[in-house]
DSSP file (Angstrom, degrees, kcal/mol; ACC not computed):
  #  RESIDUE AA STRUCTURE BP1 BP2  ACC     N-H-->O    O-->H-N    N-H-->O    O-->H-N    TCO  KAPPA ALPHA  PHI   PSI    X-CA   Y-CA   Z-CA
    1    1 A X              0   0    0      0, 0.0     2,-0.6     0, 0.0     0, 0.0   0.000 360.0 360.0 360.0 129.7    4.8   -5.4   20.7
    2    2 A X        -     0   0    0     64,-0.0     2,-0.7    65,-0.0    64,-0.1  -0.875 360.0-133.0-132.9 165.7    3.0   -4.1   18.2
    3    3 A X  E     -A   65   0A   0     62,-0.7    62,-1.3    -2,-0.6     2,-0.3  -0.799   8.2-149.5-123.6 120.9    0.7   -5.4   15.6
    4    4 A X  E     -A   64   0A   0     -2,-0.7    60,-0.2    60,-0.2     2,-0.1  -0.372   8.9-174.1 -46.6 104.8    0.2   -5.1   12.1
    5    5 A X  E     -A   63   0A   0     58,-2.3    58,-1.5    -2,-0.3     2,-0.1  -0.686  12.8-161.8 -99.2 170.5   -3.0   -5.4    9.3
    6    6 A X  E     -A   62   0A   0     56,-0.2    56,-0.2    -2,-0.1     2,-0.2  -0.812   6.4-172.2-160.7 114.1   -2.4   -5.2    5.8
    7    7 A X  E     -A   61   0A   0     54,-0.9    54,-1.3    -2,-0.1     2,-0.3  -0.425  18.9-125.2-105.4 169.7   -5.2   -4.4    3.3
    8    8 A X  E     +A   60   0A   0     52,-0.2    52,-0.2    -2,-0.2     2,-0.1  -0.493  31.6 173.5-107.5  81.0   -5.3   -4.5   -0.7
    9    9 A X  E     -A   59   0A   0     50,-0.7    50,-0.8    -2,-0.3     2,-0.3  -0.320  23.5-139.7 -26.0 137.0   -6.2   -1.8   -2.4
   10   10 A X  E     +A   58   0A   0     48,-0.3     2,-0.3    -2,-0.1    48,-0.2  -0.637  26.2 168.2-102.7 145.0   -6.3   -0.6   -6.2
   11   11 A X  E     -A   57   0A   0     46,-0.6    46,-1.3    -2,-0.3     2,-0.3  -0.958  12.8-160.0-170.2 156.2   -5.4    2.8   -7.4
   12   12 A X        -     0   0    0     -2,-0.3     2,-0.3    44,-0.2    44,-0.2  -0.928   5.7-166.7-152.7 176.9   -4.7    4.7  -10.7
   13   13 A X        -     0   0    0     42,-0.5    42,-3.8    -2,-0.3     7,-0.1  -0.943  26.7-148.3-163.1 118.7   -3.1    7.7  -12.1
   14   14 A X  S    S+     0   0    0     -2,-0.3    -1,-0.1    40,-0.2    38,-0.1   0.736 107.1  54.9 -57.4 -15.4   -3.2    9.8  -15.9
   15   15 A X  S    S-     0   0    0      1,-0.2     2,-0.3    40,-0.1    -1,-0.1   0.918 119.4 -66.4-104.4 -45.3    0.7   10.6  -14.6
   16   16 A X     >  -     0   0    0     39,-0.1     4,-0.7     1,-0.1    -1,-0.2  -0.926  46.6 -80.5 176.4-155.2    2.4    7.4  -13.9
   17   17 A X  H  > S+     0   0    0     -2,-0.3     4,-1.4     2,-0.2     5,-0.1   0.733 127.0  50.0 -91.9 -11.7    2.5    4.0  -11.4
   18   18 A X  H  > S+     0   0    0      2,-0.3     4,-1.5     1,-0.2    -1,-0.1   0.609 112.0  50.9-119.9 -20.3    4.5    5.9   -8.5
   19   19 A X  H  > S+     0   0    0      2,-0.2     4,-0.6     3,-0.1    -1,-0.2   0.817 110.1  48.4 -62.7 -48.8    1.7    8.7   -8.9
   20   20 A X  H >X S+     0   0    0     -4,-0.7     4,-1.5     2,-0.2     3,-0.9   0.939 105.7  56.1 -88.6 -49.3   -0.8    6.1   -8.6
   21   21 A X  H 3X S+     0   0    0     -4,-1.4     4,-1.8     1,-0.3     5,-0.4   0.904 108.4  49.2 -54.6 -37.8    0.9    4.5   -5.5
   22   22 A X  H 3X S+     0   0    0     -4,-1.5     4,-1.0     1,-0.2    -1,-0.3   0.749 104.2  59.6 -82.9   9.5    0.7    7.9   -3.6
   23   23 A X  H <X S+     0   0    0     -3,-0.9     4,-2.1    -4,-0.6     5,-0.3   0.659 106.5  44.9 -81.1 -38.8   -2.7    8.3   -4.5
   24   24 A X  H  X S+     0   0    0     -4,-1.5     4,-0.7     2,-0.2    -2,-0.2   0.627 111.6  51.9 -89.4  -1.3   -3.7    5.1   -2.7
   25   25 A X  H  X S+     0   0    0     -4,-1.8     4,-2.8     2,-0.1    -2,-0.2   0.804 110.3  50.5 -66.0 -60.5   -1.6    6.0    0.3
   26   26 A X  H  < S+     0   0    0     -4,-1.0    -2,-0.2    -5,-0.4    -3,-0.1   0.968 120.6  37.6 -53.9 -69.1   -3.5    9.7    0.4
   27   27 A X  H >X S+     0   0    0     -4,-2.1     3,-2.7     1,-0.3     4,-0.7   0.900 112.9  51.0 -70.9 -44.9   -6.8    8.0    0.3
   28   28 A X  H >X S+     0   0    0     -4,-0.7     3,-2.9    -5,-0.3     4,-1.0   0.843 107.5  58.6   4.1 -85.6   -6.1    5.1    2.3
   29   29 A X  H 3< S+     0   0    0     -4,-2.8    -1,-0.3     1,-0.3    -2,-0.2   0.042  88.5  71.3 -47.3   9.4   -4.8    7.6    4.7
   30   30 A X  H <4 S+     0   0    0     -3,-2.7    -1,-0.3    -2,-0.6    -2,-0.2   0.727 124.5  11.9 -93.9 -36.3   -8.5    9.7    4.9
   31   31 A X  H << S+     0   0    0     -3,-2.9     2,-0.2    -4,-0.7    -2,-0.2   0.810 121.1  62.9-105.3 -15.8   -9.7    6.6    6.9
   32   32 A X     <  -     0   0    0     -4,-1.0     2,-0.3    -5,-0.3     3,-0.2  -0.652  64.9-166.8 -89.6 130.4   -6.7    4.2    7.9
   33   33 A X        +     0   0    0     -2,-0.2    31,-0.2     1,-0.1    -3,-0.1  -0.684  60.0  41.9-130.8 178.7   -4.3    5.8   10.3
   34   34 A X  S    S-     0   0    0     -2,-0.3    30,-2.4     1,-0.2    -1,-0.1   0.662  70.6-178.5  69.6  24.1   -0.5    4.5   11.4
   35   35 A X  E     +B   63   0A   0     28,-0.3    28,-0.3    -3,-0.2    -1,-0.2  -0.171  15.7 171.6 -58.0 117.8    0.1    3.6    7.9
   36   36 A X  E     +     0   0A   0     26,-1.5     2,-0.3     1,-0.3    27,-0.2   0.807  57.1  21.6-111.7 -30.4    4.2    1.9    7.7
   37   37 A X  E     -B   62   0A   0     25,-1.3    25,-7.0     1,-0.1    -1,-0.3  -0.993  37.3-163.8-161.4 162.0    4.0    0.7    4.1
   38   38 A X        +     0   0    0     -2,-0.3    24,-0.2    23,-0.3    -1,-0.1   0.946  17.5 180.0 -75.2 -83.2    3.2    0.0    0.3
   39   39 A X        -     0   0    0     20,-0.2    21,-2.4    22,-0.1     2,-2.3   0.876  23.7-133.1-107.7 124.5    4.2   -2.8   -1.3
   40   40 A X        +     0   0    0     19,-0.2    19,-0.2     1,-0.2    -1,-0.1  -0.470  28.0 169.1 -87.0  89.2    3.2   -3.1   -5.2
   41   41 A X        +     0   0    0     -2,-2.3     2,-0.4    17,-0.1    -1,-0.2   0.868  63.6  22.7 -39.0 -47.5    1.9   -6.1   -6.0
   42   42 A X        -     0   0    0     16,-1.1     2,-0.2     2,-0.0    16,-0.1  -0.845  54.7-167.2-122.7 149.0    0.5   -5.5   -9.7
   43   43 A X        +     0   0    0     -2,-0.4     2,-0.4    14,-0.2    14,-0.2  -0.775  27.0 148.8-140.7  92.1    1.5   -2.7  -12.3
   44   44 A X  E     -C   56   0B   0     12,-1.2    12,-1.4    -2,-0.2     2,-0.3  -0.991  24.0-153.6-135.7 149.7   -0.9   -2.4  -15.3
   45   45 A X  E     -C   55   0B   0     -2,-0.4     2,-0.4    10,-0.2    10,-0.1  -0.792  17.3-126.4-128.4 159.3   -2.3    0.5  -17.9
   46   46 A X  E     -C   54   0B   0      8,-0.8     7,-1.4    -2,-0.3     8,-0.6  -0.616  32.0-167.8 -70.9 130.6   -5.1    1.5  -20.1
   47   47 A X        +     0   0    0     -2,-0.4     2,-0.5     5,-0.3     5,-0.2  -0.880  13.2 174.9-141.1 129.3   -4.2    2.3  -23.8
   48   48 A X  S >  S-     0   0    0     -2,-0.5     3,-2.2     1,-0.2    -2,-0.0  -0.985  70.8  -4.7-128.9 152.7   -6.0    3.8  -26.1
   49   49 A X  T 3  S-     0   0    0     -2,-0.5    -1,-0.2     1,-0.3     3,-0.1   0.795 131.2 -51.1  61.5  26.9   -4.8    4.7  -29.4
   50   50 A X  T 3  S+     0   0    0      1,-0.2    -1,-0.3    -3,-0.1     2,-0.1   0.391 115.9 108.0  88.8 -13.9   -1.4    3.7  -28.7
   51   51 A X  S <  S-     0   0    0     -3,-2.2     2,-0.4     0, 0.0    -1,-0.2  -0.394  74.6-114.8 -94.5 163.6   -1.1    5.9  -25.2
   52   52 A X        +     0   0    0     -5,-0.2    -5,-0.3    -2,-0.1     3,-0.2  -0.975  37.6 172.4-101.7 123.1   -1.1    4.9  -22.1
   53   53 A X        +     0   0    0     -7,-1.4     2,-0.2    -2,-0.4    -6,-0.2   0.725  63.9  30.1 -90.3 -11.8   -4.2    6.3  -20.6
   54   54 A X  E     -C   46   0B   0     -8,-0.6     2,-1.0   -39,-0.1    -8,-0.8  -0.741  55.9-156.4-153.2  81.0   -4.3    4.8  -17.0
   55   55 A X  E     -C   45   0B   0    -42,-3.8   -42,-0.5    -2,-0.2   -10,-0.2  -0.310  31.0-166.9 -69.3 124.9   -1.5    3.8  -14.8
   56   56 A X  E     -C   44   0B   0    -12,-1.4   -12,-1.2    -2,-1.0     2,-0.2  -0.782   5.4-173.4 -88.4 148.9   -3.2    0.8  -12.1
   57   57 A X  E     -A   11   0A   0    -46,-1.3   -46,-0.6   -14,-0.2     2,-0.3  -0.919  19.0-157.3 -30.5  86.6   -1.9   -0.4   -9.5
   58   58 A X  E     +A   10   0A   0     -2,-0.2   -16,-1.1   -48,-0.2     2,-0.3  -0.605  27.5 174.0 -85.8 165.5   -2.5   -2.9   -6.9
   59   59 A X  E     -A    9   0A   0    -50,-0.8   -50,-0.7    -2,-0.3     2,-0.4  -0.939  37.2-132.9-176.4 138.0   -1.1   -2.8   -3.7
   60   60 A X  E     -A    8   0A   0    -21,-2.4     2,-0.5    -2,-0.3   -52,-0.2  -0.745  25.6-165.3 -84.1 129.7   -0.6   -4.0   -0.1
   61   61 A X  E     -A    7   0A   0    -54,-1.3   -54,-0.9    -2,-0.4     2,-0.4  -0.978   6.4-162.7-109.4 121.3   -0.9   -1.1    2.7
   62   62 A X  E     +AB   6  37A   0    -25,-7.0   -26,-1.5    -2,-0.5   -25,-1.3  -0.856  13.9 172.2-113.5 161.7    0.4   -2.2    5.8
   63   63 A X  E     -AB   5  35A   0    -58,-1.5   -58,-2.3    -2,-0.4     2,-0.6  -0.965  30.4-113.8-171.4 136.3   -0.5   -0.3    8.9
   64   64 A X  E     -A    4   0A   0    -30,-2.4     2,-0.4    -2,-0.3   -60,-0.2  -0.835  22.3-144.1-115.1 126.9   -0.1   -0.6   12.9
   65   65 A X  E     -A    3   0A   0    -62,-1.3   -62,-0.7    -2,-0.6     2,-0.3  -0.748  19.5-135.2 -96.1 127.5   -3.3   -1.1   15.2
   66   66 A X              0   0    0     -2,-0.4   -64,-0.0     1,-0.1    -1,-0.0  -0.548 360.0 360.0 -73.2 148.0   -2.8    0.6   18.2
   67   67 A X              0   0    0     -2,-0.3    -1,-0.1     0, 0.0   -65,-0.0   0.049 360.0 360.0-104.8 360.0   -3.8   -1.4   21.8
């Protein structure tokens, strides 16, 4: 059997939303290990001047705790 956490995390990206999800997977993944999924809650940007400067992200990481 194995069992599952799931943390939230925030992340952002000058390139785009899907950019910004693998960026909170990498870092996640410096302390978190056994990592199974994403799921993206929230999608929002920065604009200034008419750009978009900042894609955000929120996001569920789900992960399996070893026994």
């Amino acid at each position: 059997m194995s069992i599952m956490k799931v943390i939230e995390v925030l992340a952002n990206s000058k390139v785009s939303w899907e950019d910004a999800a693998q960026n909170a997977v990498k870092e996640a993944s410096r302390t978190v290990k056994n990592i199974r999924s994403i799921y993206i809650q929230d999608h929002s940007a920065s604009v200034e001047k008419g750009k978009i400067t900042q894609y955000r992200i929120t996001a569920k990481v789900t992960f399996e705790i070893k026994g």
